[in-house]
KEFI-177947 format. One line per field, with one value per residue (C-alpha): residue in three letters; chain; x, y, z. Coordinates in steps of 0.2 Angstrom, whole numbers, plus 5000, padded with zeros to 4 digits. Layout:
// residues N
residu = Ala, ...
chaine = A, ...
x = X, ...
y = Y, ...
z = Z, ...
//
This chain:
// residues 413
residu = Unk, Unk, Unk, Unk, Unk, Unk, Unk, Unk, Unk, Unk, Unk, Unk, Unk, Unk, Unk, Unk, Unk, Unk, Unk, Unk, Unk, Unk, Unk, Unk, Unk, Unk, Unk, Unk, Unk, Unk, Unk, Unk, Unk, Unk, Unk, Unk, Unk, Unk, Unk, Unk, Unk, Unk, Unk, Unk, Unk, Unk, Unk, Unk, Unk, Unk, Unk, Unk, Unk, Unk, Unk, Unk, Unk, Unk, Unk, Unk, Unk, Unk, Unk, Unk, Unk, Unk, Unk, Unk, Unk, Unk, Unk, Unk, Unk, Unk, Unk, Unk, Unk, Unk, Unk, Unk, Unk, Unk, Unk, Unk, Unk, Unk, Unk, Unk, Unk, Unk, Unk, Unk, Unk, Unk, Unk, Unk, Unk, Unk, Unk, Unk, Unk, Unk, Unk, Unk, Unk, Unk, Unk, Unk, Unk, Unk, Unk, Unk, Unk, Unk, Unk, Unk, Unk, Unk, Unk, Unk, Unk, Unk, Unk, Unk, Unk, Unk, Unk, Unk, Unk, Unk, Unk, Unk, Unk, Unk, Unk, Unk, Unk, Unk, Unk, Unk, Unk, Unk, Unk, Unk, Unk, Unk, Unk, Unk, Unk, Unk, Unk, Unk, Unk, Unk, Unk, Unk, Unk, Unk, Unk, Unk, Unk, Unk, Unk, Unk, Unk, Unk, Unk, Unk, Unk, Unk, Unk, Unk, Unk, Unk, Unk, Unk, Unk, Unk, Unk, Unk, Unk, Unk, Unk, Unk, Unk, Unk, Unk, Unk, Unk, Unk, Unk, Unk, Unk, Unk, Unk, Unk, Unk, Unk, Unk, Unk, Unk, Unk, Unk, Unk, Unk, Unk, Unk, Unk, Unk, Unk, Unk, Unk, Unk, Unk, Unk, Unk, Unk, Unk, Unk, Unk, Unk, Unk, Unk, Unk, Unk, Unk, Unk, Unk, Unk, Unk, Unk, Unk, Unk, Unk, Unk, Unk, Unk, Unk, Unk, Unk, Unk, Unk, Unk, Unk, Unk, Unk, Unk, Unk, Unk, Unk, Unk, Unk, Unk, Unk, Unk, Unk, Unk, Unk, Unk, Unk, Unk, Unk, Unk, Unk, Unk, Unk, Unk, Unk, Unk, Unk, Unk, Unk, Unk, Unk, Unk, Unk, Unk, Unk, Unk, Unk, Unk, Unk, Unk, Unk, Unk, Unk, Unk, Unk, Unk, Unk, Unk, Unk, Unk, Unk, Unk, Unk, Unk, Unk, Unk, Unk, Unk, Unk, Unk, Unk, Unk, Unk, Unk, Unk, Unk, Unk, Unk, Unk, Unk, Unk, Unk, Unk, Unk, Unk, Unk, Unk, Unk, Unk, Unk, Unk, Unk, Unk, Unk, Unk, Unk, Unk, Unk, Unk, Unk, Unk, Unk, Unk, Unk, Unk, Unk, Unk, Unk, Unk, Unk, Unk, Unk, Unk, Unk, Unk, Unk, Unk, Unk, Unk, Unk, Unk, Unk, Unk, Unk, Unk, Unk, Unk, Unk, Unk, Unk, Unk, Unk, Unk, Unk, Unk, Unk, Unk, Unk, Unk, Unk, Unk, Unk, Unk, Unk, Unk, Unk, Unk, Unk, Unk, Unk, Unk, Unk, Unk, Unk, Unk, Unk, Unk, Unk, Unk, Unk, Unk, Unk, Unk, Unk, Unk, Unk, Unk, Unk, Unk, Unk, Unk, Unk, Unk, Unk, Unk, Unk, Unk, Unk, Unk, Unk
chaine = A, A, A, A, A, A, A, A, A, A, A, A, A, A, A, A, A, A, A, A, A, A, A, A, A, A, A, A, A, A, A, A, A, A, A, A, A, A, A, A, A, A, A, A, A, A, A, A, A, A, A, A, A, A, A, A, A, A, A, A, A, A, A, A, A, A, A, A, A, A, A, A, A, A, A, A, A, A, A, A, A, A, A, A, A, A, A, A, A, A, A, A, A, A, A, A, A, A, A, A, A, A, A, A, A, A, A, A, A, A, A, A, A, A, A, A, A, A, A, A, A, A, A, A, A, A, A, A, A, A, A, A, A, A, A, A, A, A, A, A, A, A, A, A, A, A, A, A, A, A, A, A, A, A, A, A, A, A, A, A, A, A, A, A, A, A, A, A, A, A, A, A, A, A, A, A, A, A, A, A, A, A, A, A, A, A, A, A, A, A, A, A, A, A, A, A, A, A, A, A, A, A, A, A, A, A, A, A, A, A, A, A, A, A, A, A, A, A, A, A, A, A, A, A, A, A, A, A, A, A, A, A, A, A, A, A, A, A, A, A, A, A, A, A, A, A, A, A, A, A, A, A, A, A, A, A, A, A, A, A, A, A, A, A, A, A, A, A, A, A, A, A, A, A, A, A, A, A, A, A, A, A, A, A, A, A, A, A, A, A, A, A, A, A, A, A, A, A, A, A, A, A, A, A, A, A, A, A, A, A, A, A, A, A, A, A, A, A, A, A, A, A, A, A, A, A, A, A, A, A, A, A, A, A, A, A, A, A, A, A, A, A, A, A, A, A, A, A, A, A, A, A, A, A, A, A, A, A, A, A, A, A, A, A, A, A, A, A, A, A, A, A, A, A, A, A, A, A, A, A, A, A, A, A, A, A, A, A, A, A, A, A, A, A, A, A, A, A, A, A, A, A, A, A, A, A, A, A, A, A, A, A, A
x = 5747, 5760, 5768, 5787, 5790, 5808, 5812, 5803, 5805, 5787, 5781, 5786, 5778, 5763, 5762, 5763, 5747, 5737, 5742, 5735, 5719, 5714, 5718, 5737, 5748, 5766, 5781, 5796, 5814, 5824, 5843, 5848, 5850, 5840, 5828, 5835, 5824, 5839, 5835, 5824, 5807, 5795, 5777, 5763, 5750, 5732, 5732, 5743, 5736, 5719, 5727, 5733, 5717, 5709, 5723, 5720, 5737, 5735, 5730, 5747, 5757, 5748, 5753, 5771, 5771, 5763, 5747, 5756, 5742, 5749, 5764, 5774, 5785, 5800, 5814, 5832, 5829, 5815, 5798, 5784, 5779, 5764, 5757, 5743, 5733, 5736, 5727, 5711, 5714, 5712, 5697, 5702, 5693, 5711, 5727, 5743, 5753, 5773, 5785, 5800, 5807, 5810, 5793, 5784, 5794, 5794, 5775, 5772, 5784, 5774, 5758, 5763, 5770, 5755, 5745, 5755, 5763, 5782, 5792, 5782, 5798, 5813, 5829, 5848, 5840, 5847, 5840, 5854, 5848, 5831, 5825, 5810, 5805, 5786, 5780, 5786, 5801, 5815, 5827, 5844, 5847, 5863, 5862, 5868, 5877, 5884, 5886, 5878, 5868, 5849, 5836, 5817, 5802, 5785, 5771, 5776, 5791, 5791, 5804, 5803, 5821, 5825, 5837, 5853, 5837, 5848, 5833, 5831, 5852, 5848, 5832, 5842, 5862, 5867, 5857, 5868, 5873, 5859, 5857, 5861, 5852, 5869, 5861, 5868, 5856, 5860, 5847, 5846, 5833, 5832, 5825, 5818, 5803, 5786, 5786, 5775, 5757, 5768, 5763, 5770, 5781, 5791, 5802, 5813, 5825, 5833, 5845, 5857, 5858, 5853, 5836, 5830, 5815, 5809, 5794, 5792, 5789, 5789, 5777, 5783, 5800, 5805, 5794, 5799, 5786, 5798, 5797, 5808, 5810, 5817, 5825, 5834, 5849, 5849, 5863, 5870, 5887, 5899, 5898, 5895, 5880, 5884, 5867, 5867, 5854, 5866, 5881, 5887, 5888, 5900, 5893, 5908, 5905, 5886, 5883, 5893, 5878, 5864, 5875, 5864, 5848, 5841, 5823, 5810, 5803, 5817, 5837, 5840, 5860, 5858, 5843, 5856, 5870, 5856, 5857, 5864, 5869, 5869, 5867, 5872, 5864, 5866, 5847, 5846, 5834, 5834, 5825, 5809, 5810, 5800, 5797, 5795, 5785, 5794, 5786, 5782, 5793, 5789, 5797, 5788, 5793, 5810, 5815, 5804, 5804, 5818, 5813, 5823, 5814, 5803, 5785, 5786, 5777, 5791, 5786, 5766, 5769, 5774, 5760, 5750, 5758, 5754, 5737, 5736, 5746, 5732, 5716, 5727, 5729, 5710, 5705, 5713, 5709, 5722, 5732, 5744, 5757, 5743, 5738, 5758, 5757, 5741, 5747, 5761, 5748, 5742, 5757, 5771, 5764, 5758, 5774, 5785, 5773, 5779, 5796, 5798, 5788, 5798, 5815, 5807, 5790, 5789, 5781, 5798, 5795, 5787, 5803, 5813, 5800, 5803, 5823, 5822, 5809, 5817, 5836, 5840, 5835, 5821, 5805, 5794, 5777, 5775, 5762, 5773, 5785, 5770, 5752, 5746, 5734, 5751, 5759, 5742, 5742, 5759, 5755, 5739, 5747, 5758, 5742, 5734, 5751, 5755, 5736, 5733, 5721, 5709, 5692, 5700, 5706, 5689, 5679, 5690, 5699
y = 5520, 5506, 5494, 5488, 5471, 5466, 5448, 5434, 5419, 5411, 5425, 5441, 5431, 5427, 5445, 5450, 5439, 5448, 5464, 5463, 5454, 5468, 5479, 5486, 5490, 5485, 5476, 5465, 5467, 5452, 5451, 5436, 5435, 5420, 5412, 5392, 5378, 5376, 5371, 5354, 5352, 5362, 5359, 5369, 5368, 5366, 5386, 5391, 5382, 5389, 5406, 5400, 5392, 5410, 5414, 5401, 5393, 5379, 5367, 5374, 5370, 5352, 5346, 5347, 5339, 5327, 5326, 5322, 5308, 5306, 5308, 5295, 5294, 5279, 5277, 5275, 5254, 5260, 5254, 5266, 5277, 5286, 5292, 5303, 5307, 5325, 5337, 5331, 5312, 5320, 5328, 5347, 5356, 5359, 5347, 5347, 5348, 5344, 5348, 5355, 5372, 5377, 5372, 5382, 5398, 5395, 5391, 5406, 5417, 5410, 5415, 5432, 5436, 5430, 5439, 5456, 5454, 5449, 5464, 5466, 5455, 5464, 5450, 5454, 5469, 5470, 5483, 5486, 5502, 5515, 5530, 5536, 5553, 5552, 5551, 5538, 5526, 5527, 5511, 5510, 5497, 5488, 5480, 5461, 5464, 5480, 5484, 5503, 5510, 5518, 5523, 5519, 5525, 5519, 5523, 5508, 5492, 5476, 5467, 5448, 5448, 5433, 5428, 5440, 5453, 5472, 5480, 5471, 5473, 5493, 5491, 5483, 5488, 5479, 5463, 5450, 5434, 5421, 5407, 5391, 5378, 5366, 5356, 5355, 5347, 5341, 5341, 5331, 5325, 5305, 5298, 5282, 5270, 5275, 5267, 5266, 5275, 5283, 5302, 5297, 5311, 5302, 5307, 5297, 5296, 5310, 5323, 5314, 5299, 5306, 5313, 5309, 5320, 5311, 5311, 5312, 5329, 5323, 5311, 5297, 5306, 5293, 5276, 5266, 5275, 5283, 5296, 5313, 5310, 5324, 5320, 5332, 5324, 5332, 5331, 5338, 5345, 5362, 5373, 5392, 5401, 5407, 5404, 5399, 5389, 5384, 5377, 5363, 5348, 5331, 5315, 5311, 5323, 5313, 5297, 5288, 5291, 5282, 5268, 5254, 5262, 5247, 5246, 5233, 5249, 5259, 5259, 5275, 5277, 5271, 5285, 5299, 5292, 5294, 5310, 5319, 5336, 5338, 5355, 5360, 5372, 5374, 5376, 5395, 5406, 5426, 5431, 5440, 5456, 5470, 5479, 5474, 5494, 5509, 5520, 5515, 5499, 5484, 5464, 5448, 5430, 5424, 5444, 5445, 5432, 5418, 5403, 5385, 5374, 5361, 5358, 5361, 5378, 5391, 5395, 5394, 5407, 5419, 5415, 5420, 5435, 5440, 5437, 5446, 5461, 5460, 5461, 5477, 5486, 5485, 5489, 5505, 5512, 5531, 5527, 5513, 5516, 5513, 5497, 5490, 5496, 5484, 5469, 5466, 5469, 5455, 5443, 5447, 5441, 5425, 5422, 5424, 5409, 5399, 5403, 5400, 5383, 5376, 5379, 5368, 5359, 5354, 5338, 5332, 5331, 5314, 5307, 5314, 5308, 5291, 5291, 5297, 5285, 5270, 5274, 5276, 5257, 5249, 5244, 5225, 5239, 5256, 5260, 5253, 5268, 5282, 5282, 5287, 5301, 5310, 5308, 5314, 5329, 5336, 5336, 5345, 5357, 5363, 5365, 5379, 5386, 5388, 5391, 5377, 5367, 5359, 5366, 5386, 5380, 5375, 5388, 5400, 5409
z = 5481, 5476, 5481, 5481, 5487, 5489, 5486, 5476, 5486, 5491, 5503, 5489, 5476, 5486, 5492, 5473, 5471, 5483, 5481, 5461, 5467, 5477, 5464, 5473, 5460, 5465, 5458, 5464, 5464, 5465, 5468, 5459, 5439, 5437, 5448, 5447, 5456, 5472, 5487, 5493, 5498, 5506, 5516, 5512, 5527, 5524, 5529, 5517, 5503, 5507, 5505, 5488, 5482, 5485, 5475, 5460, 5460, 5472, 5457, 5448, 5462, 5465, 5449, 5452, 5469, 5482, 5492, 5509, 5516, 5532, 5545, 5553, 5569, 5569, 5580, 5574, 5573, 5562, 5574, 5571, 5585, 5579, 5564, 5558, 5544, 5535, 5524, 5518, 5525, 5541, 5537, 5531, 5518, 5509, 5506, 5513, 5498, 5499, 5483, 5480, 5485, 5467, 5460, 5473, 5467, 5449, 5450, 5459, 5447, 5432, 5441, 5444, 5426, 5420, 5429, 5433, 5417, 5412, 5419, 5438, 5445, 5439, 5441, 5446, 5455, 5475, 5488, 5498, 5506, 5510, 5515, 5521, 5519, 5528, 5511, 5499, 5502, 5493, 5487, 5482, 5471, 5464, 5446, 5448, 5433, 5433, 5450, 5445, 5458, 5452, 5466, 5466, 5476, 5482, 5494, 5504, 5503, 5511, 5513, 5507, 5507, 5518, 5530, 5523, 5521, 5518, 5526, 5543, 5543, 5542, 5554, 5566, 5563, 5581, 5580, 5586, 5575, 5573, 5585, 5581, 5589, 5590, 5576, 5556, 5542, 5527, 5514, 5495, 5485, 5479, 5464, 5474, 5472, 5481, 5500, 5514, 5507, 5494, 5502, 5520, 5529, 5538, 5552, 5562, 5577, 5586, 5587, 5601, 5588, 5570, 5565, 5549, 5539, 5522, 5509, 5492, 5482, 5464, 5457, 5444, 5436, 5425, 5417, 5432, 5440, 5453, 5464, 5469, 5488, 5500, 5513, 5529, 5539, 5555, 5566, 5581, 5576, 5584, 5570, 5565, 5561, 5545, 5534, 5515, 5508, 5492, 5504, 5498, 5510, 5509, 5513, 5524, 5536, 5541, 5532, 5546, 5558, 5547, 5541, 5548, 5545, 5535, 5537, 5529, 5522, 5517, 5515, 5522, 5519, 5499, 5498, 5505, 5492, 5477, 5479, 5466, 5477, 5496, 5505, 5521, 5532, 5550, 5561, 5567, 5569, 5575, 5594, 5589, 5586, 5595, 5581, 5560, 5555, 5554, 5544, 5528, 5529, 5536, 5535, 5530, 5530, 5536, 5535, 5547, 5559, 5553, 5563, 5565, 5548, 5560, 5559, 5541, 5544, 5536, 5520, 5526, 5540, 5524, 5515, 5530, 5531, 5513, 5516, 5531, 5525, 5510, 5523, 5534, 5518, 5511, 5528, 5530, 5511, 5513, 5527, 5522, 5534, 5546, 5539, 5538, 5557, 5560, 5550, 5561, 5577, 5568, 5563, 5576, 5589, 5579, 5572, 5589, 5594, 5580, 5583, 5600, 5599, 5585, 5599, 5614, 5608, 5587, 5582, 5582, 5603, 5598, 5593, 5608, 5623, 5614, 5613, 5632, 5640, 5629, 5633, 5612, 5614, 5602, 5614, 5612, 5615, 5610, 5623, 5637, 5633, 5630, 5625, 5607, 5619, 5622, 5604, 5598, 5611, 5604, 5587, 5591, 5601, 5588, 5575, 5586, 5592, 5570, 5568, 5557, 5568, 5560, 5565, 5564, 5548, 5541, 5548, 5537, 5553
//
C-alpha cells in the first residue's frame, strides 16, 4: 500500500507526517515551484497542537511564533468587552500557538524532508485529473515548468489541494460558485511593539461598522524588541467570490473605516499602514458536501470542507483530519478504501458542524450581541449591556461545536 497526498499546505504536510509514523509509505505532489512564506497568520488550537506534539513538531513550530495567552473582545471605541484565557493559561494540557502562515508550512516541509527524505514532496507538480480503476488510482500531472503531462499511480490519493482543489472540481463538476458571506478582509502583518499581555488575540468591533482581528505571531524581529503582529480587516463590501489567497489589496479601498481607531492600547490605522503588503480575500465558504470518498479518492482540509476563516479553527480542522485519516487507515490494515470510507463517517459530519457555526454563531457573536444591544454606541457598564455568563457561554459553545473544549481536549478525545 501507498500513499499519494496532493498538496503541501498544513493539512498534506501533516498527513505526510502521520502516514510515515505509522509506517504508510506515501509522497506529496505540490503545484507551485517554490513553497514561499505568503499569506498571514494562522491559529493552532490546543487540539491541533496535540496532534502535532504526537508528531514531534510542535516545539519546531513554537519557536517561530507565539503562545496566544489570552483572547480579548473591544468594541469599535476600544472598551473591552470580555476576555478569556487560552491554551495552557486556561488550564489545557497543550498551548494555543499563533504564528505565521508560512512558518507553519515551512516548519512542517522541513519536518517532512527530514523525516521522509528530500524528494517525498515533489514541487511544480499539479494534479489536474484521476482515474480510478478499483484498483489503484491513477493522477495526471502537469510539470509547472514544462506544461508536459506524465501520469502517476497509487493504492489511494487524497486530496490536500485546497480551495481551487482539481479533484473536488472533477468530484463535483456542477458545484455552484462559492458563497460569499457579503464580507471582504484585508490581511498584512506589522512590525509593532508588544501590547496589552504581548500574546493577547484581540478582536474588536463589528462587521456593520469594521471588525478588526489582531495578535502577534513573531516574537522580537529586530533589537527594539518588536513583534510581527497579524492583523485581519474585515468589512462588509458587494464584491465577487472569486478566492485567491495572494490578491493583492489597497489601503484605500478600507483604511477610511478605522481612521479613528486610537486607542490607549493600540493605534489601529498606523498598525495597518506599517504593513509592508496587504491581501485581499473575500469570506466564502462551500455548502457541505454529501459525499468526500469515492473509491479510492477522498478530500481533506479546505478541499474538503472550505469554511468562512473565524474561530481561528481552519488549518486545525486539517490537522484533525490528518489524524483521523491515520487512526481509519491502521484500523482497517488491507482494506484502505474502507478506511478512507470510515474517515469521513468520522470527519464530515464533524466538519459540517464547524462550517455551518462559523456562518451564524463564531466567537465573533460576542462582538455583535454588543454592537446590537449598545446601538454601535460605547456603554458607561459592560454588564448593563450583557453579562460576562453569556460572553462566556458563546465562547464555550463554539469549543465543543470545533471539538476543542477543554476537558475532551485533555482527556485525549
Amino acid at each position: 500500500m501507498n500513499v499519494l497526498v496532493v498538496g503541501a499546505g498544513i493539512g498534506g504536510l501533516t498527513l505526510a507526517l502521520e502516514l510515515h509514523q505509522a509506517g504508510v509509505p506515501c509522497r506529496v505532489l505540490e503545484a507551485v515551484p517554490r513553497l514561499a512564506p505568503i499569506g498571514a497568520g494562522v491559529n493552532l488550537l490546543p487540539h491541533a497542537v496535540r496532534v502535532l506534539e504526537r508528531l514531534g513538531v510542535a516545539e519546531r513550530l513554537a519557536a517561530f511564533g507565539v503562545e496566544t495567552a489570552e483572547s480579548v473582545f473591544f468594541n469599535r471605541f476600544g472598551q473591552l468587552c470580555y476576555r478569556e484565557p487560552l491554551g495552557r493559561r486556561a488550564g489545557y494540557d497543550h498551548p494555543q500557538l499563533s504564528l505565521h502562515r508560512g512558518d507553519a508550512q515551512l516548519g512542517l516541509l522541513a519536518a517532512v524532508e527530514e523525516r521522509l527524505g528530500p524528494d517525498a514532496v515533489r514541487l511544480g507538480r499539479r494534479v489536474v485529473a484521476f482515474d480510478d480503476d478499483g484498483e489503484r488510482v491513477t493522477v495526471t500531472v502537469e510539470d509547472a515548468a514544462t506544461g508536459r503531462r506524465t501520469t502517476e499511480s497509487a493504492t489511494v490519493v487524497i486530496a490536500c489541494d485546497g480551495i481551487h482543489s482539481a479533484v473536488r472540481a472533477q468530484l463535483y463538476p456542477e458545484e455552484g460558485e462559492p458563497r460569499y458571506s457579503g464580507v471582504t478582509m484585508w490581511r498584512g502583518v506589522t512590525p509593532w511593539r508588544p501590547f496589552l499581555s504581548g500574546a493577547s488575540m484581540v478582536r474588536a468591533g463589528w462587521l456593520a461598522t469594521g471588525k478588526m482581528v489582531i495578535y502577534p505571531v513573531r516574537e522580537e524581529i529586530n533589537p527594539a524588541g518588536d513583534q510581527l503582529v497579524n492583523w485581519v480587516a474585515e468589512v462588509e463590501r458587494p464584491r465577487d467570490a472569486t478566492r485567491d489567497w495572494t490578491r493583492a489589496g489597497r489601503l484605500e479601498d478600507f483604511l477610511d473605516v478605522f481612521a479613528d481607531w486610537h486607542f490607549d492600547w493600540l493605534d489601529v490605522p498606523a498598525l495597518i499602514r506599517g504593513a509592508e503588503s496587504v491581501l485581499e480575500y473575500p469570506m466564502v465558504d462551500q455548502d457541505p458536501l454529501p459525499r468526500w470518498t469515492f473509491g479510492g479518492v477522498t478530500l481533506l482540509g479546505d478541499a474538503a470542507h472550505p469554511m468562512v476563516p473565524r474561530g481561528s479553527n481552519g488549518a486545525g480542522q486539517a490537522i484533525l483530519d490528518a489524524h483521523a485519516l491515520r487512526l481509519a487507515l491502521a484500523g482497517h490494515p488491507g482494506d484502505p478504501r474502507r478506511a478512507l470510507a470510515a474517515y469521513e463517517e468520522e470527519r464530515r459530519p464533524a466538519t459540517t458542524r464547524v462550517v455551518m457555526t462559523n456562518r451564524v454563531h463564531p466567537p465573533d457573536t460576542i462582538l455583535k450581541e454588543v454592537h446590537d444591544r449598545t446601538g454601535d454606541r460605547p456603554f458607561e457598564r459592560i454588564e448593563d449591556v450583557i453579562s460576562h455568563e453569556e460572553m462566556a457561554a458563546i465562547s464555550d459553545h463554539y469549543k465543543r461545536v470545533a471539538a476543542y473544549d477543554k476537558d475532551l481536549v485533555n482527556r485525549g478525545g
